[in-house]
N, C-alpha and C positions, 0 to 999 in steps of 0.2 A: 650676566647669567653664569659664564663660566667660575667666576668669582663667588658668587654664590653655590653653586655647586663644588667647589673646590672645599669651600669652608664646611660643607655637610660631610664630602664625601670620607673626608679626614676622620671623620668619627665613627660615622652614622650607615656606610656600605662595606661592605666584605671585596677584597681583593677580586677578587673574582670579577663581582658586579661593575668593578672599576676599570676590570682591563676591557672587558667585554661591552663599555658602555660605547655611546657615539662620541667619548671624547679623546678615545684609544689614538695613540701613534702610533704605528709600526716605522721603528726608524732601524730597522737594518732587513736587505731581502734576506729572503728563508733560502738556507741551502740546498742546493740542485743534487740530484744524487750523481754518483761517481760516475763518468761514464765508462760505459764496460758493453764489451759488445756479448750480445745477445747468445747464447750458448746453447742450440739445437743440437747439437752433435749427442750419442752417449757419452759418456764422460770416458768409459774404461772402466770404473771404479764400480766392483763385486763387494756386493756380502753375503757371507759364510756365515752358517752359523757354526759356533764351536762350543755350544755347549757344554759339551762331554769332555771334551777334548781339551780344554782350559782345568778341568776339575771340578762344574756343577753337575752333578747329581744327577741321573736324568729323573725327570718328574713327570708321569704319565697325565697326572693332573685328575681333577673331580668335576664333571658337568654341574655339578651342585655346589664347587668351592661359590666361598662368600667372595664380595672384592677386595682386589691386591696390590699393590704398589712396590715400586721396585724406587730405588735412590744408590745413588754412588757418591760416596765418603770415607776419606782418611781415616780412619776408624785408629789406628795404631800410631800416625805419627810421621808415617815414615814415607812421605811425600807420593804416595802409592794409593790411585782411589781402588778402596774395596766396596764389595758389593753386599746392599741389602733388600732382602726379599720381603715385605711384609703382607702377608693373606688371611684375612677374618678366619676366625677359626681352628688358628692355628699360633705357633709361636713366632716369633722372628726367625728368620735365617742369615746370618753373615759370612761372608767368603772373606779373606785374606788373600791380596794380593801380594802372589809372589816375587811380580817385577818382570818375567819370562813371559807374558800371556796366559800365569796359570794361577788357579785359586786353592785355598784350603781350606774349608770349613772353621767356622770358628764356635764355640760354643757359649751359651748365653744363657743364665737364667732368668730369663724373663718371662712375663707370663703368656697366657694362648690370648689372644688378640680377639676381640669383640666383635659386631659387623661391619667396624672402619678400620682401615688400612690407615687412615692420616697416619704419621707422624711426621719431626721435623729435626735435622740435625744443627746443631752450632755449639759455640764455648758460649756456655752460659756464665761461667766463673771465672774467667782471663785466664784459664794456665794452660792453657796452648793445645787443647784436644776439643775431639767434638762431645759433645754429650747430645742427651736424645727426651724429646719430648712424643710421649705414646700416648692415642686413647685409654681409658680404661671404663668400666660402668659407672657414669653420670661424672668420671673423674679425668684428670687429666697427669699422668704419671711422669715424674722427671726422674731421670736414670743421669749418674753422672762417671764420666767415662774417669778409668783409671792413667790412664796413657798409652797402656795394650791394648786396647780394643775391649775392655771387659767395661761391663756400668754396672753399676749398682744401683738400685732406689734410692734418692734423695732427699724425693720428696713428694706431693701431690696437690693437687687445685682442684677443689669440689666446684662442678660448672653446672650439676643438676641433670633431670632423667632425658632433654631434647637431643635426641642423635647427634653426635658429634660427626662433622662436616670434614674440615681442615682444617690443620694448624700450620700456621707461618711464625716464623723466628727474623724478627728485622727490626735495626732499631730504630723505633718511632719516633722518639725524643731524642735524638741524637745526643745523648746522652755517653755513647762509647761501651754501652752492651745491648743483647741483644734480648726484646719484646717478645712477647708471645701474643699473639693474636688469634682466636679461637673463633670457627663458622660450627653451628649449631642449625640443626633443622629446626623449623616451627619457631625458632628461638633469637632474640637478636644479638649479631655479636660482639666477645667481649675480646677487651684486652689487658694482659696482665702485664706488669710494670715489672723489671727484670730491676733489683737494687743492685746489681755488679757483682753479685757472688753467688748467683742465682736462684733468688728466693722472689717471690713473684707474688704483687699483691693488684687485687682490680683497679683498673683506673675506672674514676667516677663517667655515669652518663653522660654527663655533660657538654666533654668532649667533642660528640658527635662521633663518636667512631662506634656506639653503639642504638644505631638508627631506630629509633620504633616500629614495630611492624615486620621489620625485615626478618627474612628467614633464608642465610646466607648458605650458599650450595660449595663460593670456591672463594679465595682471597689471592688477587697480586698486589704488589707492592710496584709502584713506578713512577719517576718524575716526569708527569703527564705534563709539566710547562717548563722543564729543566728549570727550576730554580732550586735546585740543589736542596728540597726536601721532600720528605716520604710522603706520597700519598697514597689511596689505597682503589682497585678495582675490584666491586664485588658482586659478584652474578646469582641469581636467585631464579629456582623453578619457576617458569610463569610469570613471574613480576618482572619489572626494567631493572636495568642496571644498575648499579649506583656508584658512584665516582666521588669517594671522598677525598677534597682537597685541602691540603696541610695551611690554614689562613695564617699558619706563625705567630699565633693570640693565644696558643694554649688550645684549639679549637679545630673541629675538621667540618667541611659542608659538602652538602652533596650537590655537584655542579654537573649532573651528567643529561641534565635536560640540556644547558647552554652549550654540552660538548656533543650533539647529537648520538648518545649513548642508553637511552633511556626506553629504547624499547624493550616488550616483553621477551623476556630472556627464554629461550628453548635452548639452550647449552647443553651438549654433552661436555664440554671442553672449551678451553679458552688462554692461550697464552699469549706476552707478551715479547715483542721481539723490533728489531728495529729490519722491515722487509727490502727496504730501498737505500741506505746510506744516509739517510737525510737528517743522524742525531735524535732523528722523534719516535722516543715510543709507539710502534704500530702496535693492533691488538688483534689476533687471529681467531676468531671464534667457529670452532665444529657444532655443528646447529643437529638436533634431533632428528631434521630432514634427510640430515647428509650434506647438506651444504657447507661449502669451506669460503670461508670469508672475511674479511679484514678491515678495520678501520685505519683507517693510516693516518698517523700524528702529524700534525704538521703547528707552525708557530702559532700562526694566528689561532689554536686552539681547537677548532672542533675538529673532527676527526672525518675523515673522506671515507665512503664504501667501497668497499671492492670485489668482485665476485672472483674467487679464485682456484676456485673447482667444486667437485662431487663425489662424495663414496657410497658404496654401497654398503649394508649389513649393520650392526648393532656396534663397531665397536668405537670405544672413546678416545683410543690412545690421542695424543696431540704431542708434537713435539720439531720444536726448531733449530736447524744446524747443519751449516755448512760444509754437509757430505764430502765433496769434489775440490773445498779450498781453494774455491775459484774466486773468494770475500764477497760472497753474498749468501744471504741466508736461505737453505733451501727447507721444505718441511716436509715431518713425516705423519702424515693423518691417518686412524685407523688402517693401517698395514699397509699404505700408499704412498708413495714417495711423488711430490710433489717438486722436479726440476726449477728455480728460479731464474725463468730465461724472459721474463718480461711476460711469458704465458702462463706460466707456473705447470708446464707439461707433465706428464706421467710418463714418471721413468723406472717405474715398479719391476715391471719386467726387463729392462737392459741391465738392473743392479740384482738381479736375483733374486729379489724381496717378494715372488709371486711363490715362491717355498715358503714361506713363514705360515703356516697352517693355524689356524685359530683365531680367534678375534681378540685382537690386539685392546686389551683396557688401559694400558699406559705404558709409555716407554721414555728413556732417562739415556742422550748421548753422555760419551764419554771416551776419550782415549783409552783403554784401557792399558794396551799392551803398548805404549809410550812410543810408536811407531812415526807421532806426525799428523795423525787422521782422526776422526772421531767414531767409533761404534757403536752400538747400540744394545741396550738391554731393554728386551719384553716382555712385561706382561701380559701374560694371554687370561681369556674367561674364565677358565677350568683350573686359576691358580699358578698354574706353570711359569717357570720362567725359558727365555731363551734369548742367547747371550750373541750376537751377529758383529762378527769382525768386517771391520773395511780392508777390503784389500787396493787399494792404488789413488785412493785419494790424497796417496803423502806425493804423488806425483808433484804435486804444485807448492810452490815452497810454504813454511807455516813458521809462525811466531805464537810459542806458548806462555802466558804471565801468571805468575803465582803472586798472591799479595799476602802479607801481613802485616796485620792495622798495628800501630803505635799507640796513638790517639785514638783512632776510630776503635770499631770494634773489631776484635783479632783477627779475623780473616778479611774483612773489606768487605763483608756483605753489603749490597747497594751502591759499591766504587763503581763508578762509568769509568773505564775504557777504552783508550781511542789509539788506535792504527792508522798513521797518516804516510804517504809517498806519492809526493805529487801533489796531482786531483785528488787518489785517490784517498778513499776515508772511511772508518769502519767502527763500529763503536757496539760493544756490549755490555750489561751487568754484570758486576761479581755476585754470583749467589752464595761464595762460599768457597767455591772450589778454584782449580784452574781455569783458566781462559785459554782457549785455542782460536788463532787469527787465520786463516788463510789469506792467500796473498797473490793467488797465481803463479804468473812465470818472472812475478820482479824479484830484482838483483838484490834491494834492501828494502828498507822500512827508516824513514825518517825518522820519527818518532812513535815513542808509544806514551801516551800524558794519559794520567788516572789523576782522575775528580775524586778524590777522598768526599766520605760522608761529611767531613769539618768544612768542606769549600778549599779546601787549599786543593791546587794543581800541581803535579810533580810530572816531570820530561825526563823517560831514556831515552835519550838520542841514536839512534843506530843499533839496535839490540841483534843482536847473533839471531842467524836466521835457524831453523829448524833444532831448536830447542829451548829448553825450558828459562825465563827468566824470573829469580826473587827478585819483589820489588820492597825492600820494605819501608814504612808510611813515613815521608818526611816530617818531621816533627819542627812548626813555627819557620819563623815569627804568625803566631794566629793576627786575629783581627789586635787591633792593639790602639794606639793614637797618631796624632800629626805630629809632624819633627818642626824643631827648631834650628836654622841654620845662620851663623853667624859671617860677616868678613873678616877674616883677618889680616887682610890687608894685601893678601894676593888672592885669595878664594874664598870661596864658602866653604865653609866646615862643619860639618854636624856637631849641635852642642848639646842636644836633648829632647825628647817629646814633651808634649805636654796634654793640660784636657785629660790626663789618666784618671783624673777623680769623678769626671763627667759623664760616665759612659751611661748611657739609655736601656730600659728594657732587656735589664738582664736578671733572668726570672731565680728564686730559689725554689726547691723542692718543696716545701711549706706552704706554697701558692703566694708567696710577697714576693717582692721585688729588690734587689740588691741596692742600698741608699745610693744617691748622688748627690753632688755638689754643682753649682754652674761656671764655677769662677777659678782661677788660678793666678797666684802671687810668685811670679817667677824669679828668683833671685838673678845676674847678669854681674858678675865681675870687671869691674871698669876695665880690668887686664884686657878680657875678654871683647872689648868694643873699641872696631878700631873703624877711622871714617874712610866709605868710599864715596869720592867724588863732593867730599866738603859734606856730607850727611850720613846719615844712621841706615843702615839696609839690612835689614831680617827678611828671609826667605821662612814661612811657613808651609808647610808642603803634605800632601795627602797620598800616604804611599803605600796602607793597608788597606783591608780590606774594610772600610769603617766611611759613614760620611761625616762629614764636618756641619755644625752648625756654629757657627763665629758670632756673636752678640756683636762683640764691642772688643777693641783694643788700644791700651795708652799706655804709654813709656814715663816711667820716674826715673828721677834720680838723686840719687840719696850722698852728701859729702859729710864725713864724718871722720872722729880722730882717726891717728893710724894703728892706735892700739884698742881700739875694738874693732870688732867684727860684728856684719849686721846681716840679717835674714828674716824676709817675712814668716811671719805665725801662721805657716800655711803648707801642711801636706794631706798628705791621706792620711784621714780621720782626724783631722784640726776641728775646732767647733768650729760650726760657720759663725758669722757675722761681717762687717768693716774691715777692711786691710787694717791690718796693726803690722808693726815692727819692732824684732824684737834686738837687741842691741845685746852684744858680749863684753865682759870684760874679764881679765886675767887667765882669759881658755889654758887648758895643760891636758896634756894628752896622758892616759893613764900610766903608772908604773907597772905596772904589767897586765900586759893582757892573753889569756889562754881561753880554748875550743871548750866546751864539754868532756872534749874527750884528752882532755889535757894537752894539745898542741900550743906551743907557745906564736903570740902572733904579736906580739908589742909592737916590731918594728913595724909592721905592714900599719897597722892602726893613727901610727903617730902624725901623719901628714894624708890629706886628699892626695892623692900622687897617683890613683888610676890603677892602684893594685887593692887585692879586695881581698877579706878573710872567708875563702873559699873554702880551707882544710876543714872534714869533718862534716858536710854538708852531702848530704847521702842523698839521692834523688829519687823518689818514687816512679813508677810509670804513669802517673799524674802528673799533666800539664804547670808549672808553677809550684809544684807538693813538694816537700823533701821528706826525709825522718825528720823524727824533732832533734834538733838541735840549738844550742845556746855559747855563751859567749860571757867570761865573766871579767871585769873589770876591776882592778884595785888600783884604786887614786889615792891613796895615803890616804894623807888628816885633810878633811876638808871642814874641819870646825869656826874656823875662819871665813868662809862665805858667805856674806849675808842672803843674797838672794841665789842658791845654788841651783844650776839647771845644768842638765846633760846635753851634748850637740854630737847628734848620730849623724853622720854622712857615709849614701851608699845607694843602692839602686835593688830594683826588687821586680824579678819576671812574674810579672802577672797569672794567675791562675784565668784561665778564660772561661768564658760564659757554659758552655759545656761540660767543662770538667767542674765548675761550680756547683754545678746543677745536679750532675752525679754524684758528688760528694755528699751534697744535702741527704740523697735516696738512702747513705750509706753504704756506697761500693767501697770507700776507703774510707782513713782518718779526716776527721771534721778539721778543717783549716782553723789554728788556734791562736793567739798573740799578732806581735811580740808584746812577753809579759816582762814586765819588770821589777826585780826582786832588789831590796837594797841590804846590805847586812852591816851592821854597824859595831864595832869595839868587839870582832869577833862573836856576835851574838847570834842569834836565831834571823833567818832570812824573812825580811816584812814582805808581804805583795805590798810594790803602788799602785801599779793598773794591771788588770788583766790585756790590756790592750791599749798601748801607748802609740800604735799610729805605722803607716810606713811612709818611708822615703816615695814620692808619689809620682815614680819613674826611675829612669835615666842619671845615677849624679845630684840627686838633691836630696833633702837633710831630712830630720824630725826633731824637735826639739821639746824635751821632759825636764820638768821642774822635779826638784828634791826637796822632800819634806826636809826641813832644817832640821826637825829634831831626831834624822835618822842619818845626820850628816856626823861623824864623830872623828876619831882620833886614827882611825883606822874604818875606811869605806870601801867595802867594795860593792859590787851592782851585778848582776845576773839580767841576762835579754835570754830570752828561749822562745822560738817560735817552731813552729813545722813548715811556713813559707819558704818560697825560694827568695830570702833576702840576704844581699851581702854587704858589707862595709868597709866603708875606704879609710875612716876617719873616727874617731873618739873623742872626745874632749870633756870638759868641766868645767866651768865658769862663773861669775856672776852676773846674771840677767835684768836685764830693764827692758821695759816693754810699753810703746808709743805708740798712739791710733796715728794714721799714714806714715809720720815720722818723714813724709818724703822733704826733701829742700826744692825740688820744682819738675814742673812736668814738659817734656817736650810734643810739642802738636806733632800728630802725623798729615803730611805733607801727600802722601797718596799711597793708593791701594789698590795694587792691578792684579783680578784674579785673573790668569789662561793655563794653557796645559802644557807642563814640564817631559814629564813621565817619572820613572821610576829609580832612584839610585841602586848602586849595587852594595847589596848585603855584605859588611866587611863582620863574618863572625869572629869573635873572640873565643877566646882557652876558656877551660872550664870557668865558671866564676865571675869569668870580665862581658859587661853587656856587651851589644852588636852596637856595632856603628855604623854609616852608610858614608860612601862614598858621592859626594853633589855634582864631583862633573863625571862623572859615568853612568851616564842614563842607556834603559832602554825606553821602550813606548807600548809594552805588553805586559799586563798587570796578567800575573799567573792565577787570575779569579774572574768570579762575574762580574762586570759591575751593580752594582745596586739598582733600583728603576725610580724613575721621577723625575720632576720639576728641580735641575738645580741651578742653581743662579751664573746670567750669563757672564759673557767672560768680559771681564776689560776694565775700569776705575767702580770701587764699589767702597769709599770712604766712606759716603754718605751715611751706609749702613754700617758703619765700623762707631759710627761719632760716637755713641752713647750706646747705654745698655738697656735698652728700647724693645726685645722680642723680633726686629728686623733683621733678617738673619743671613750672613753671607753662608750659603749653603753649596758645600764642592766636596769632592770624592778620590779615588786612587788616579794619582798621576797627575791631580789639581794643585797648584801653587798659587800663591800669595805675596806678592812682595811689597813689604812693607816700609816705606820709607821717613823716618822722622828729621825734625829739624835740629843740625846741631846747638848743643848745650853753652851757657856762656862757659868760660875755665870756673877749675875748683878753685875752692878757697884755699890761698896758702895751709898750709900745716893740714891739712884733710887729704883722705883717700875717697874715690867718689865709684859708685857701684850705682846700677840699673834695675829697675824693679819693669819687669811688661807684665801688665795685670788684663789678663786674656777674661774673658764672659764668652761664655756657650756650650755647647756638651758636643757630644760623640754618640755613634750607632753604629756597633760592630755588624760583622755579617754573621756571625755565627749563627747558626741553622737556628739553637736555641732562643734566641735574641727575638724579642717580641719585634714585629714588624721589622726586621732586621733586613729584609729583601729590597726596602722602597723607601725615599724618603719622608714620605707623609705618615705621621700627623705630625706638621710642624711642632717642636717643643717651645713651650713658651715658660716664666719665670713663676708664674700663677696656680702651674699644673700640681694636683696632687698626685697623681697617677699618671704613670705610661706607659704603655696607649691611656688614651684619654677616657675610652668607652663611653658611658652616658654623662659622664659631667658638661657643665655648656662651657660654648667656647664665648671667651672671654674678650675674644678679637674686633675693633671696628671695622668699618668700609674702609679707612684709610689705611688699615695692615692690609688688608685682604687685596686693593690696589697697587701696593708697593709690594708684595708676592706677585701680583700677576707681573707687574713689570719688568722685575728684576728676576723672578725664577723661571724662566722662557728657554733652559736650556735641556733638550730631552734625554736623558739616557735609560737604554735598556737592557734586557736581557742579549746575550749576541748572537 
């Protein structure tokens, strides 16, 4: 039965349906919150208001103002949040923070504001300010900031005459800018696709992000299962909740019946926060009654009730923040401050806040006057604002984090957070701004690790207490492939990844799929292979973020003269078919070789030797992107070759799945080449290909044939691409070319998969790839792991024998080792070289990455599509048995 069910569920159920079904494991307990004793006491900690007295204006206010929102934002640049007021009816207002606790007006031409307050700050076009997304009538108005604090209209999105609700800016597609998501009354909502330079076009229905029927009042954004992508919480007058979850298919569902969230929504208000320590999004909802209440996240998924007070009067404000930096989170509800002491006490009157006069519609903490604590700005019903300092909640020590994204999107919106010392443990969202940690009366803070939106993990170890820390986004190794580790005869050595051409379900912006291949023709220098123990030992090892699916693997070896040189017909973008092998003769390295930009690089080029033509290779803030650049080659007369081919060697950093995908939308230059130009007898440059292929990793080759009749007395060649690809080696030759061409194969002798951990990253100087260190492990992979069935540990030859669809299936920190039987000696007069011809593919994590979170749907060689969606599976009882036997090892989320 389970076998049966395994084979459907691979197609045929949504994530969701599968975690939640009766055949779920929970293989790790849910964390315990911190413990922290109970805090009855007043804290001490007053707020003032200083309205006046900082430099807002005082505003008597309008019993008739429309509603108004208040937001704090870097408006200028200058690591200082300033404040804005927005109130129907009127125009914006922004203050300039001075740095002192004082503000200055700033002035705006923008227009008077409709009956919605929404709007929503972020960099929509990467250059390092906020811009601003405003209602306007049936339209949606984007203002793009200068770097002063000024915008100007940019541009607009017709969304039709249904009230506009709120607008959220977060990126959905993690794509590395940021989305605009739009709640409409009567209307359901939509969302617009941000292409990276902030021009915003509708994402189709289809999605599910824009429900039928629904008529959305508010929108959060939150990793309701921490799997490290966007989903969405949406509340609606009168109807249930709805809880769209991110399926990683291109697609969102609403799972808020299975997460007990689906009753009819009476919201005035509703936000997310984490209330206990526990990593899990809780959700705080102010009910129309007055009631103050909570669903609290926990692993297993649905969400727990919690009754946690009562207000009187009309108003809506809601807002969460750890007043007293005692590190837990306390809240402030319609003008009542709610103590986190395990009761959630009213401490309204011991902090002063029984002065706050007016019905509080919404309020937005914030340090203002950089003191250590967090403040408060209010909007009240009559429009007004009023600006309330903390006075002594810096008593308790504080860790502030500022992020800005690399990779991600430029501030870290949607980065988790986490504050660790000890037990204790703390974890918020970046919405944008800084982070303020409180911490009590401890001495330090062990770490502080942020969950970038890409899934990579970055650790400051020991951050200075009571002030500000930039964090900015570590950049790579993203998801990528499994290594290849060689003996050389005292150690394993790292010799190359491989599976680079294999990689699974990585979407382009066009709605296709990025091609794959399932196979790799490794080339192995006899130099290179030395015996431990009387036999052949490769370590395979899995030490990204990505899992492995292994087909089949077998070792050649190939004995041939010593003046050629041999290399299988096999990199990225080779046609597929048969292992062939391609043989060189008379190679010569060019007579000279210069950059684009006229840097001379001859010597580097002449020999593989581990140095690379790095000069003139400008790098984009794109993952793998560079400017374009090229690389021209003059070989003399090569009129004389009968069968002339090019032999590039060199290695090339991948562009990952997300920045892929973004590129596609058009945030930057479309990835081009490498093209290859030949110019012959000083004449006019021929194209041969627009795209002759790359080295498909780490140190290995591409090889391009030459029209003879463009081969002349005088030859030179042009390579231009805009990839990050660099070159060790040149050469020119005459080629012949053999289906296996191998002289004989050696049997593998066995295949033990278990767990190693993880080498350490040895990076290189500009130019030269990373290598990894084999005997310096840790055993903490700085990501999640993946979730599923993967194959257990210990002899798995069986599945290695042939290229059969039976799959050794292992992950970060999985090893392999493989052992073959040694070879007889070569033949006199011959040099003898290794071919490992690997079968199976890869599945990175990247957010982007179709089913990128789990290992199912198994890939098989048959498949035209991945995910498989309605094609039928191709599988017998006799695969589906050798999966259940062999894939019985569980991993999950942590």
């Amino acid at each position: 039965e389970l076998t049966r069910l395994r084979g459907q569920d691979a197609r045929n159920r949504t994530p969701a349906e599968l975690e939640m079904s009766r055949y779920t494991e929970i293989v790790e307990p849910e964390r315990t919150r911190s413990p922290q004793p109970a805090n009855v006491q007043p804290s001490g900690v007053k707020f003032t208001d200083v309205t006046t007295d900082a430099g807002i204006l005082p505003d008597a206010g309008d019993q008739n103002a429309l509603p108004g929102a208040v937001s704090w934002v870097d408006l200028n640049a200058d690591s200082l949040q300033d404040l804005c007021l927005m109130v129907g009816g009127r125009k914006p207002a922004f203050w300039l923070n001075n740095g002192a606790g004082t503000f200055k007006p700033l002035s705006a031409d923008l227009p008077v504001l409709l009956n919605s307050p929404a709007h929503a700050w972020g960099d929509l076009d990467y250059d390092g300010d906020v811009d601003l997304c405003l209602t306007g009538k049936e339209l949606i108005l984007v203002f793009s900031n200068d770097g002063s604090g000024r915008v100007t209209k940019a541009g607009e999105l017709a969304v039709g005459p249904a009230a506009l609700k709120d607008l959220l800016l977060v990126d959905y597609d993690h794509d590395g800018d940021l989305d605009l998501y739009v709640a409409q009354a009567a209307s359901p909502p939509r969302m617009f696709q941000n292409d990276g330079k902030g021009a915003f076009t509708p994402v189709r229905p289809e999605t599910g992000l824009s429900p039928a029927g629904a008529a959305v009042e508010r929108i959060l954004f939150l990793d309701f299962d921490d799997d490290n992508d966007t989903d969405f919480l949406l509340t609606q007058s009168g109807l249930p909740n709805l809880l769209l979850s991110n399926l990683r298919v291109g697609a969102f569902a609403d799972i808020a019946r299975q997460l007990g969230l689906d009753s009819p929504s009476d919201n005035r208000n509703v936000i997310a926060t984490d209330l206990n320590n526990d990593e899990w999004r809780d959700l705080v909802f102010l009910r129309k009654s007055g009631d103050l209440s909570a669903g609290l996240g926990t692993k297993a998924g649905k969400y727990q009730s919690l009754s946690l007070g009562r207000v009187t009067g009309p108003a809506s404000a809601l807002a969460s923040l750890d007043y007293d930096n005692d590190g837990d989170e306390d809240l402030f509800a319609a003008g009542r401050l709610f103590q986190n002491d395990g009761r959630f006490s009213d401490f309204t009157a011991v902090t002063g806040l029984e002065s706050l006069t007016g019905s509080a519609v919404q309020a937005c903490p914030e340090d203002f006057d950089g003191d250590g604590d967090l403040d408060l700005a209010v909007c009240l019903e009559n429009g007004s604002l009023r600006l309330l300092r903390n006075d002594g909640g810096n008593r308790n020590q504080w860790v502030r984090i500022r992020l800005e994204g690399l990779q991600s999107n430029r501030f870290g919106v949607a980065t988790k957070v986490e504050v660790r010392e000890g037990s204790f443990f703390q974890r918020k969202i970046c919405d944008g701004g800084p982070l303020l940690f409180g911490i009590g009366q401890r001495r330090d803070v062990d770490v502080v690790r942020m969950w970038w939106p890409t899934g990579v993990a970055q650790n400051i170890l020991a951050p200075a207490l009571k002030q500000t820390t930039l964090v900015k986004e570590k950049l790579g190794p993203p998801s990528s492939c499994p290594f290849l580790y060689l003996w050389d005869g005292k150690k394993f050595s790292f010799f190359t990844d491989v599976l680079d051409v294999a990689a699974l379900g990585v979407p382009l912006a066009n709605g296709k799929m990025l091609p794959h291949a399932n196979k790799e023709d490794l080339l192995i220098p006899g130099t290179k292979v030395k015996y431990k123990d009387g036999r052949i030992v490769f370590q395979i090892t899995g030490e990204l973020r990505e899992i492995v699916y292994l087909d089949s693997v077998r070792l050649s070896y190939v004995d041939h003269s010593t003046e050629t040189e041999v290399y299988p017909m096999d990199w990225a973008g080779s046609p597929p078919g048969p292992s062939r092998l391609g043989g060189f003769r008379d190679l010569r390295p060019a007579l000279n070789a210069r950059t684009g930009r006229n840097e001379d690089v001859t010597s580097i080029l002449i020999a593989r030797d581990g140095r690379y033509a790095a000069r003139g290779i400008r790098l984009t803030r794109f993952y793998g992107l560079a400017d374009s650049h090229s690389l021209i080659l003059d070989f003399g007369d090569l009129a004389g070759l009968k069968h002339p081919a090019l032999l590039l060697q060199g290695w090339v950093n991948w562009i990952d799945g997300d920045t892929l995908y973004a590129l596609g939308q058009g945030a930057g230059p479309s990835p081009y080449g490498p093209r290859l130009e030949v110019q012959k007898d000083n004449g006019p440059w021929m194209t041969v290909s627009e795209n002759i292929g790359l080295p498909g990793g780490i140190d290995k080759h591409v090889i391009v044939r030459l029209p003879s009749g463009l081969c002349g007395k005088s030859t030179r060649v042009r390579i231009s691409t805009n990839l990050e690809v660099y070159w060790d080696r040149t050469a020119v030759g005459n080629l012949t070319v053999e289906e296996d061409g191998s002289t004989g194969n050696q049997p593998l002798i066995s295949s033990d998969l278990h767990f190693r951990g993880f080498s350490r990253l040895v990076r290189g100087v500009a130019g030269v790839p990373p290598h990894y260190a084999y005997h310096e492990t840790g055993q903490e992979a700085p990501w999640r792991p993946q979730q599923g069935f993967f194959t257990r540990f210990g002899e798995v030859s069986a599945l290695l024998a042939s290229t059969d669809d039976r799959l050794v299936v292992f992950g970060p920190g999985d090893e392999i080792t493989l052992t073959f039987a040694t070879p007889p000696p070569a033949m006199r007069g011959t040099t003898r070289d290794y071919i490992l011809h690997l079968s199976g593919w890869i599945k990175d994590a990247n957010p982007s990455t179709r089913t990128g979170d789990r290992v199912d749907p198994l890939p098989t060689r048959t498949m035209t599509n991945y995910p498989f969606g309605a094609e039928p599976n191709p599988m017998d009882r006799d695969y589906w048995e050798t999966v259940d036997r062999y894939n019985t090892r569980v991993l999950g989320r942590r």
